[in-house]
N, C-alpha and C positions, 0 to 999 in steps of 0.2 A: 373802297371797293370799285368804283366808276374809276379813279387813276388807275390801278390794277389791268384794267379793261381795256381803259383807254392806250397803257404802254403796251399789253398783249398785241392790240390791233397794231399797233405800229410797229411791233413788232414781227407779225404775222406780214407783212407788207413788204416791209424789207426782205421778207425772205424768200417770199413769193417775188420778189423786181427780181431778186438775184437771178432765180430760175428761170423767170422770163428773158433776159438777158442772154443765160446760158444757154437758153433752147436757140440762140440766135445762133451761136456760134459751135453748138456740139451737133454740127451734123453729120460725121462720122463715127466708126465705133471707137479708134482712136482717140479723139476727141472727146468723145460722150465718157469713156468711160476710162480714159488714164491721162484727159486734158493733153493728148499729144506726145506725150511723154515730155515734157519741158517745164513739169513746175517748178517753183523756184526754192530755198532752203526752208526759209520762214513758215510759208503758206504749208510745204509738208509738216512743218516740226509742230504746228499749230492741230492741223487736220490729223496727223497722228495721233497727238496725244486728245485730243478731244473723242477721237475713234474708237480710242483703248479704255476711256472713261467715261460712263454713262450715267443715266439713274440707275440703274445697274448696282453703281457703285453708292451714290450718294445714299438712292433709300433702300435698295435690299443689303446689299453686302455692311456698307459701316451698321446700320442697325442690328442686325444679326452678328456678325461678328465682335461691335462693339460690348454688347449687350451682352454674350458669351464668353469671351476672351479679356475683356476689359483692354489695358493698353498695349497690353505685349501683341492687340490685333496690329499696331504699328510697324513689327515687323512684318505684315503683308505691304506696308507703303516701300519697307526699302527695297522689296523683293522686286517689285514692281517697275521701281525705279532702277536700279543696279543691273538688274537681269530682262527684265521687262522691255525697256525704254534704252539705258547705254551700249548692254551688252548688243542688241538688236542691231542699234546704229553702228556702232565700232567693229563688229564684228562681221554682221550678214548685210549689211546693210551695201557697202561697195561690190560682196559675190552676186548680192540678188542683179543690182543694175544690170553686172555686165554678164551674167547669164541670159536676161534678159532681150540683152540688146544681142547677144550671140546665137542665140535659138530665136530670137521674134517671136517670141511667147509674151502672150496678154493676161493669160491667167494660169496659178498653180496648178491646173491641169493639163493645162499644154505642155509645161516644164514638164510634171511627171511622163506624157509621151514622148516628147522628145527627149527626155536625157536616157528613160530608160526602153525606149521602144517599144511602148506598151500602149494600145489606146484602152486596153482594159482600163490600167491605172487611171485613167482620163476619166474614163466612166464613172467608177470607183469615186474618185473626187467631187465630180460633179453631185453624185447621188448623195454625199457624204453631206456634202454644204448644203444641198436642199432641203435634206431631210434634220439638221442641225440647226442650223441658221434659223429656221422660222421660229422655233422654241426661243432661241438666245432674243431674238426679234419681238416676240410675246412680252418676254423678262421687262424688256425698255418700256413699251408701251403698259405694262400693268404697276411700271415705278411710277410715270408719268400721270395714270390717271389714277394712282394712291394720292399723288401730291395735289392735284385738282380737284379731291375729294377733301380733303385738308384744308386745302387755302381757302375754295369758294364753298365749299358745303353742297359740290354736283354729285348727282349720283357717278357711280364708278361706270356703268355704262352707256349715258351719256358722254362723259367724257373721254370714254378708250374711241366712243364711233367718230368725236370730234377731232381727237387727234391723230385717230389714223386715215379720216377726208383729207385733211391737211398735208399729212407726211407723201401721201401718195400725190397730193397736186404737186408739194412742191418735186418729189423725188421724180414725178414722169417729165416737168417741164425742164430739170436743170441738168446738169451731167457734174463732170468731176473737177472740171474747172472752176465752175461755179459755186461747187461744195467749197472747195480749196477755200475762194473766196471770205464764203459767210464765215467759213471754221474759225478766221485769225479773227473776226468780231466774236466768233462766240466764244474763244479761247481769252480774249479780256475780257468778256464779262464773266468767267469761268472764275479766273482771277480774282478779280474785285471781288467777285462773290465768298470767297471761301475766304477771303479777307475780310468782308464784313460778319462772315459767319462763325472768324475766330473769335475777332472782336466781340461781338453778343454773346460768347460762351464764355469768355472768361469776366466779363463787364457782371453776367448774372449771375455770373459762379463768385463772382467775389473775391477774384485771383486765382491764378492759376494753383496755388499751393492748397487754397480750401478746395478744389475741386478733386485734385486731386487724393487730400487726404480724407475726402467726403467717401471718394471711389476706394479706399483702403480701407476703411468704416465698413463697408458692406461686407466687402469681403478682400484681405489682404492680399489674397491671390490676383485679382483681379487686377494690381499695379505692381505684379512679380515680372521676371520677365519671360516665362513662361504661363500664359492665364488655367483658369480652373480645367477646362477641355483636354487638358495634358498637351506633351510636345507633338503625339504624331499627327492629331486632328489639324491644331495648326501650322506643320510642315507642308502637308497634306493641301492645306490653303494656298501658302505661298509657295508652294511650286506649281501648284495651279494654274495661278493666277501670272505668273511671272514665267515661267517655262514653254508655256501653251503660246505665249504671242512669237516665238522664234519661228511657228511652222502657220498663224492665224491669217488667212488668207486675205482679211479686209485691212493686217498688217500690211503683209510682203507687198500689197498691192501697191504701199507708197511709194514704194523701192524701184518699181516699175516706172511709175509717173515721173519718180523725181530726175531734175536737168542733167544733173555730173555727181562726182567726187565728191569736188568743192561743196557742193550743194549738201552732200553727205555730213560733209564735216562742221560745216556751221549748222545743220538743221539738231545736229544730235546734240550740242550744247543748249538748244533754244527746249527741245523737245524733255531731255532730262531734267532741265529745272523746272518746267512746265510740271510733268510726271510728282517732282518731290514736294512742290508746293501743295498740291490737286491732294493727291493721295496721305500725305503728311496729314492736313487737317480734315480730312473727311474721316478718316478714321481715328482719330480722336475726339472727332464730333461726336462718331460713333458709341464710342464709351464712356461718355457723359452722359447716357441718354439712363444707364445707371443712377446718376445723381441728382436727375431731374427728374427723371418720369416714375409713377405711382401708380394702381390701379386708383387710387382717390382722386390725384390732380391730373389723370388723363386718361380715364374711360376707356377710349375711342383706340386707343394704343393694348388693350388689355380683354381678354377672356377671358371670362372666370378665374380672375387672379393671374393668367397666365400671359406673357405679354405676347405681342403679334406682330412679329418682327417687322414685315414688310411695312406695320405700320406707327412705328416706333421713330423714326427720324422725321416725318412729315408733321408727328402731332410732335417733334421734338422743335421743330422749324416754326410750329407756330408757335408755340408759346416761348423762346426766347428772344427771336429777331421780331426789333420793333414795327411797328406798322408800318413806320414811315420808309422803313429800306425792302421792309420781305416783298416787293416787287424784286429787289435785285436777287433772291434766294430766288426765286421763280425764275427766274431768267434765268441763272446761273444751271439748275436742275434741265429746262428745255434746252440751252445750249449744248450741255453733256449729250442727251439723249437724240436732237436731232441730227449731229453727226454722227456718232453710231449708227443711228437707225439709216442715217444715207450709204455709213460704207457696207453696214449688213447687205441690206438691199440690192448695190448696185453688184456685192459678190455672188448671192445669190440669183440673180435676174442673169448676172454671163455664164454662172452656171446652167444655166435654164439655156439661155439664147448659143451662148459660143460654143461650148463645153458639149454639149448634148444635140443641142439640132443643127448646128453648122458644123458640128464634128461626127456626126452619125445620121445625121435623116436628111440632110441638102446642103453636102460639102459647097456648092456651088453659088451657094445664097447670095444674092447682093448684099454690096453695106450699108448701102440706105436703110434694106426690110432687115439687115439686122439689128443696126439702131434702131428702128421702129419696132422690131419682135424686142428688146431689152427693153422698154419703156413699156412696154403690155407685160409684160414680167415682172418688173415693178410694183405697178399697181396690183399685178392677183397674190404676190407674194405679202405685200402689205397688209392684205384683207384677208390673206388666207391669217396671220401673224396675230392680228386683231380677234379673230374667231378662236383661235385656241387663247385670248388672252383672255375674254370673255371668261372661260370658263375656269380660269387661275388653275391649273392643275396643279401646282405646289408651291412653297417659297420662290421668292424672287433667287436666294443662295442655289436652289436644289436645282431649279430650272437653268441658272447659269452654269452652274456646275456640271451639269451632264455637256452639257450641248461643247462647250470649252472642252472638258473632259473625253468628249466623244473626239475631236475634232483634230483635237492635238493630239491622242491616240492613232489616228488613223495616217495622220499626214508628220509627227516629227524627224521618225525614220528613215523616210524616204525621202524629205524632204533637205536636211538637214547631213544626211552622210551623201546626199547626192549631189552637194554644195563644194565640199569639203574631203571626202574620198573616189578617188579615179575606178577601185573596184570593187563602189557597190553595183552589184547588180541588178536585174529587174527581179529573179527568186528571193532577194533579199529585201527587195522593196517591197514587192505584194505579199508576203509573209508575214514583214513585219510589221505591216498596216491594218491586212486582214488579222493576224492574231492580237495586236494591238486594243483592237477597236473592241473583239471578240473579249477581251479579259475585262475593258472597261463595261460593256452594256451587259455582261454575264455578272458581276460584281453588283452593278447596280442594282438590277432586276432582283438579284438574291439577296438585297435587305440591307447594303453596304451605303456610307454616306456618296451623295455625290464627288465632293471631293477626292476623297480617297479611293474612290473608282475610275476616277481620273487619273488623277496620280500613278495609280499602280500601272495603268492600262499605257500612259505617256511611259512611262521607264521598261516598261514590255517592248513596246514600240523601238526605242532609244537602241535596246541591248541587242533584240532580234537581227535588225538590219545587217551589222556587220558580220553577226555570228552566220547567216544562213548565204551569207556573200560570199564568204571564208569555203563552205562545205558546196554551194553551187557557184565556183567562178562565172564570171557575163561570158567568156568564150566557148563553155560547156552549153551556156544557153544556147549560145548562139547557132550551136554544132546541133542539136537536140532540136532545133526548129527548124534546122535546114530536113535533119532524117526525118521530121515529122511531114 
């Protein structure tokens, strides 16, 4: 327990120089918050996939979906990877830069006024990640202090207040440069970690072949490739999960930062194998947790018989990684989650700071008090994020799943055919963002899984755009707002 302690602190140190470092040098908003636009391939392809992968992943999603779907949850890894991570880079990844650098746009909101002359849509956005973002932001922090209830035996609200002091010291002092930075440390220890975490699964499994014919034993379904949930729940997942990052705003944001092309084309090599390794074995870890855990040999994972998802990978992480490494599962879990939790943050804080009060309440602002209103942003959105996490309003899946669901609803559309088609329009954009979002939180609210309110609400989005583009050309608008 004292080593544990002792490599947290050293840990917590290193992260904290980094930020101190970065406060030296992100005294702009440019700086602060897209490091210049000059990062380099590696540092994005690390900071990406560490961004897209969180605790998130490791203790709500693989528990729950392991634990439901058994292995066939593996095809949410290729989805993630294939569609997620390659298709992003190869695809959007060269329009985003040079969009970017052709409008001088900082965030998906400015894109949506400027390509489609809307500051509505700007608003819309802004509102969208606000009010999103702090839930998905919750999700991290309630994985984080499941797994510090685990390791050390803290209570859970001690440790949600402990690591959201933290997140918000380090997130006010450092910017995105500095993120870049720690991400390629936390992206090998990401690494090593789920390498040592394959290792301890098959080492107590007794080979990979008793595991899995342990996991067929329960139930056959469970190693078909289709698991018990049927095919739509788990479609319904990986396109989720793999779809939503084309239009994910703490995504696109890399695209922005990142130096050139070149930088494109090597970062998406480094970034998809990253993606397949990460996601490969966490969800497979996932569906072990079938052939290890019991309500007899793990209480703590189990309700009256019934298990408890979010807390199914943390009592799964205790009892099979030995003492002497689950410092490196700890570290590997706060790596995930503290980049996430930096890029959530710093999208939501310019939606706050750029998006809304330097685009609506004091176009004129300096960029000193807007770096300085971003970093007050920060910190209330952090604490706000901590206070709904408090109070766990659902699974760590359900709570991901709306907010992703909501998010990519609102923004694939418009996002996405305004990359890629010369006539969509602005009726086409805000139609099919506003009905989009509209089918997704109508869906949910009326009893529907997250997932699949997602889902349905992203492919509304997807379809709408072009159809209401088609029936209001942009030069009709354009005619219609002049007679207006």
């Amino acid at each position: 327990m004292v080593f544990k302690i002792v490599v947290l602190a050293a840990y917590a140190l290193m992260i904290v120089w980094v930020g101190v470092a970065g406060f030296r040098k992100a005294r702009s908003f440019s700086e602060y918050f897209l490091g210049g636009g000059k990062v380099g391939a590696w540092m994005t392809a690390f900071t990406y996939g560490t961004a897209y992968f969180s605790a998130v992943l490791f203790i709500g999603f693989a528990g729950k979906v392991g634990w439901g779907f058994g292995l066939s949850g593996l095809w949410i890894a290729v989805g993630n990877t294939l569609i997620g991570v390659l298709l992003v880079w190869w695809l959007l990844g060269p329009r985003i830069k040079k969009m970017s650098t052709e409008y001088g746009v900082h965030t998906i909101g400015e894109y949506f006024e400027k390509r489609y002359h809307s500051p509505y849509l700007k608003l819309f956005a802004s509102v969208c990640i606000f009010v999103f973002f702090i839930p998905y932001t919750a999700a991290v922090f309630m994985g984080l202090s499941y797994l510090f209830r685990s390791t050390f035996g803290m209570d859970y609200t001690v440790a949600l207040i402990l690591m959201g002091a933290f997140t918000a010291i380090y997130l006010v002092l450092g910017g995105y440069r500095s993120m870049t930075i720690i991400d390629m440390v936390f992206g090998v220890i990401m690494i090593v970690g789920v390498g040592v975490l394959l290792w301890s699964i098959i080492d107590e499994g007794n080979g990979l072949h008793a595991i899995v014919g342990g996991i067929s034993a329960i139930d056959p379904k469970l190693t078909a490739p289709i698991g018990p949930p049927g095919w739509w729940p788990l479609f319904s997942l990986v396109f989720l999960t793999s779809v939503a990052p084309l239009a994910m705003p703490q995504l696109v944001q890399k695209f922005y930062a990142i130096r050139d092309n070149r930088a494109i084309k090597i970062g998406m090599v480094g970034s998809t194998v990253f993606a397949l390794i990460i996601t490969g074995i966490g969800y497979f870890a996932g569906a072990t947790t079938r052939f290890f855990l019991t309500p007899e040999t793990a209480p703590m994972a189990f309700r009256e018989g019934a298990p408890v998802f979010d807390a199914l990978m943390p009592e799964l992480l205790t009892r099979i990684i030995p003492e002497a490494l689950s410092v490196l599962i700890l570290l590997l879990i706060l790596s995930a989650s503290m980049s996430t939790l930096a890029a959530l943050v710093l999208i939501s804080s310019s939606a706050v700071a750029k998006d809304f009060y330097a685009g609506f309440v004091n176009r004129t602002v300096s960029d000193s008090r807007l770096t300085l209103l971003m970093r007050f942003a920060s910190a209330t959105i952090v604490l706000l994020a901590v206070v709904m996490a408090y109070y766990r309003p659902a699974t760590i899946v359900s709570v991901l799943g709306i907010s992703w669901g909501a998010i990519g609803a609102a923004f694939l559309g418009p996002f996405l055919w305004g990359l890629f088609w010369k006539r969509t329009g602005r009726a086409g954009a805000i139609g099919s963002s506003s009905l989009g979002l509209a089918v997704c939180l109508g869906l949910y609210f009326s009893g529907t899984p997250s997932p699949q309110a997602g889902t349905l609400g992203m492919v509304t989005s997807l379809v709408l755009a072009p159809v209401i583009s088609l029936m209001i050309p942009a030069r009709d608008e354009d005619t219609r707002a002049q007679h207006a």
